[in-house]
C-alpha positions in Angstrom: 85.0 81.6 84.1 82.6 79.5 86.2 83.9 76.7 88.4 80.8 74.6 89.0 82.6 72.8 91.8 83.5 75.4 93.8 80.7 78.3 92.3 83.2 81.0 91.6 83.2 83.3 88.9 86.4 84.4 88.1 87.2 88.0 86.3 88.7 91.2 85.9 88.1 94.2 88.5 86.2 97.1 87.0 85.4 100.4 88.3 82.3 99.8 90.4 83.9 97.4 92.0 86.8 99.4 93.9 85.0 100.0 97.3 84.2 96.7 97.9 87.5 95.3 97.1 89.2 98.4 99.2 87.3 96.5 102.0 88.3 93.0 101.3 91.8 93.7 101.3 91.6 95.9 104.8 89.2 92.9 106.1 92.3 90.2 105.3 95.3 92.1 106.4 94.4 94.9 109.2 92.5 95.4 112.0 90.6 93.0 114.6 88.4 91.7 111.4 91.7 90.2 110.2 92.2 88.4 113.2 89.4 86.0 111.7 92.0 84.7 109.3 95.3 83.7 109.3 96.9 86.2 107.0 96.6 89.0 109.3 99.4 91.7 109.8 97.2 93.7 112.2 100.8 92.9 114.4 103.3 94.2 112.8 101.1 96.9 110.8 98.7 99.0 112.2 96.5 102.1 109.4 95.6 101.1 105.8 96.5 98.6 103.4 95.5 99.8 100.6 93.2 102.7 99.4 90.4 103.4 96.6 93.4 105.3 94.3 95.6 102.4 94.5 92.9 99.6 93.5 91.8 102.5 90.9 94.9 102.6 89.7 96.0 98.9 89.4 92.5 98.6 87.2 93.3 101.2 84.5 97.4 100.2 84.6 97.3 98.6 80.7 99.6 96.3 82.3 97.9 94.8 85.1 94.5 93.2 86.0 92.6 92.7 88.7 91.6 89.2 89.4 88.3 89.1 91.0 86.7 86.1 92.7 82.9 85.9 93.6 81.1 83.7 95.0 77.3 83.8 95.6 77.6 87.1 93.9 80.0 88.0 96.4 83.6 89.4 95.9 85.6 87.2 98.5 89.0 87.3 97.0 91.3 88.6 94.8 94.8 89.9 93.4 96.8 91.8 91.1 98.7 90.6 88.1 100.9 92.8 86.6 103.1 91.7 83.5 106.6 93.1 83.6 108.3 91.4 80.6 109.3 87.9 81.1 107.6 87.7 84.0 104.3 88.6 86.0 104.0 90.2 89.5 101.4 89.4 91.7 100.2 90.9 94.4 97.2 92.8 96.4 96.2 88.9 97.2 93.1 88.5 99.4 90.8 86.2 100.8 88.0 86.8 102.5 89.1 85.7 106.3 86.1 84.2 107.0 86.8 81.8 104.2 90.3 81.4 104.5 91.9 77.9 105.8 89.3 76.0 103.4 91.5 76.2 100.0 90.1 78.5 98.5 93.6 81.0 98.4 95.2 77.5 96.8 92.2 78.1 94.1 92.9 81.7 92.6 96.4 81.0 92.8 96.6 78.7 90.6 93.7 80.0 88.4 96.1 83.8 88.5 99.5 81.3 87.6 97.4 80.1 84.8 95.9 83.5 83.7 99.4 85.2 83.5 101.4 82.5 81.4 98.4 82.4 78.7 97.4 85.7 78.7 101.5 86.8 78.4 103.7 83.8 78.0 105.4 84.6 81.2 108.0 82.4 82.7 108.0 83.3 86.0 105.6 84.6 88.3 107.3 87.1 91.5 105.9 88.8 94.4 107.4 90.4 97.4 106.3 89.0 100.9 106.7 91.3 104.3 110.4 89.0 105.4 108.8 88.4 109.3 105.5 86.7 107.5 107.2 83.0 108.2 103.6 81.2 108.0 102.6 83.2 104.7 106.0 82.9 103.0 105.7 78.6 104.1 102.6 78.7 102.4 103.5 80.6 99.2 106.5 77.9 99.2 104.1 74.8 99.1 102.6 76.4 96.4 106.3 76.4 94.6 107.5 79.6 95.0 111.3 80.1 96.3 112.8 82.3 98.3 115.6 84.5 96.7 117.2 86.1 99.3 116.7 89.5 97.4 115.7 92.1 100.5 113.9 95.9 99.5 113.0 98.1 102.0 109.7 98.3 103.8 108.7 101.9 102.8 108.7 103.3 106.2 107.2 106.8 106.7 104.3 106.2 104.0 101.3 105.8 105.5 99.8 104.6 102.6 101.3 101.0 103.4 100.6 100.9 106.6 102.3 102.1 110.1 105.0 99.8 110.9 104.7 98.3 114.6 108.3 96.9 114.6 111.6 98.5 112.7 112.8 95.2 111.2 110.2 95.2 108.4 111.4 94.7 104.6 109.8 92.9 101.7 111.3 89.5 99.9 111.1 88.5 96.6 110.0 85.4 95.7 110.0 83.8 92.7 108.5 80.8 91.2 109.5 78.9 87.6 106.9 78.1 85.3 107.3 74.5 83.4 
């Protein structure tokens, strides 16, 4: 799908595309680079976010797709959606920092929301949000989502998601009612 007002083109990951998304998700959530946007968690979380066999393996799940955003022939956002039965999971959500702040996250939100409930009638679309991210889980709330209250823990030891900075870290679940 092309949106002529805002020239993105809107579709699903496929293998060719795993280093450069690997990158995009680093450049949004670690390092100085992230610094450049607000979403950053270069505070609280120092190594990778995610890796090449994770974003492989999201693409091939026959449950899940990768929603990829390009602009100018340029991935510069993205994010998982995963259908789990009456509801969808998303997740792996990033924007480019350099873009973010300009609407653009509010954009493939909505378009991912949209996606999910036609592609698998879902009623509810859930994601778990890093509990101290009070700015990130405000924003997810404007957008409609709630918070539930419902804690897991942050899986501490596994470098694959990062090394924690702070010992307080869990994930939330937040939930948000379609219709």
């Amino acid at each position: 799908m092309d949106t002529a007002a805002t020239g993105l083109t809107f579709r699903d990951a496929v293998d060719a595309d795993v280093d450069a998304l690997v990158a995009l998700v680093e450049s949004a959530y670690r390092g100085d680079a992230s610094r450049a946007g607000w979403t950053t968690e270069a505070d609280i979380l120092e190594g990778q976010r995610t890796d090449p066999e994770g974003v492989l393996q999201v693409i091939k799940s026959p449950d899940s797709r990768l929603l990829t955003v390009e602009q100018g022939g340029r991935i510069v956002a993205c994010c998982q959606l995963e259908h789990r039965g009456d509801h969808a999971y998303f997740g792996m959500f990033a924007v480019s920092p350099a873009l973010q702040g300009a609407g653009l996250g509010k954009i493939v939100i909505a378009e991912a929301e949209r996606r999910a409930r036609e592609a698998w009638g879902v009623s509810e679309m859930h994601m778990t949000v890093i509990s101290v991210r009070d700015d990130l889980i405000a924003w997810y709330e404007r957008r409609g989502y709630r918070r539930t209250g419902r804690m897991t823990p942050f899986p501490y030891g596994d470098e694959r998601f990062g090394i924690p900075q702070r010992d307080d870290l869990q994930f939330e679940l937040l939930v948000k009612k379609f219709g």
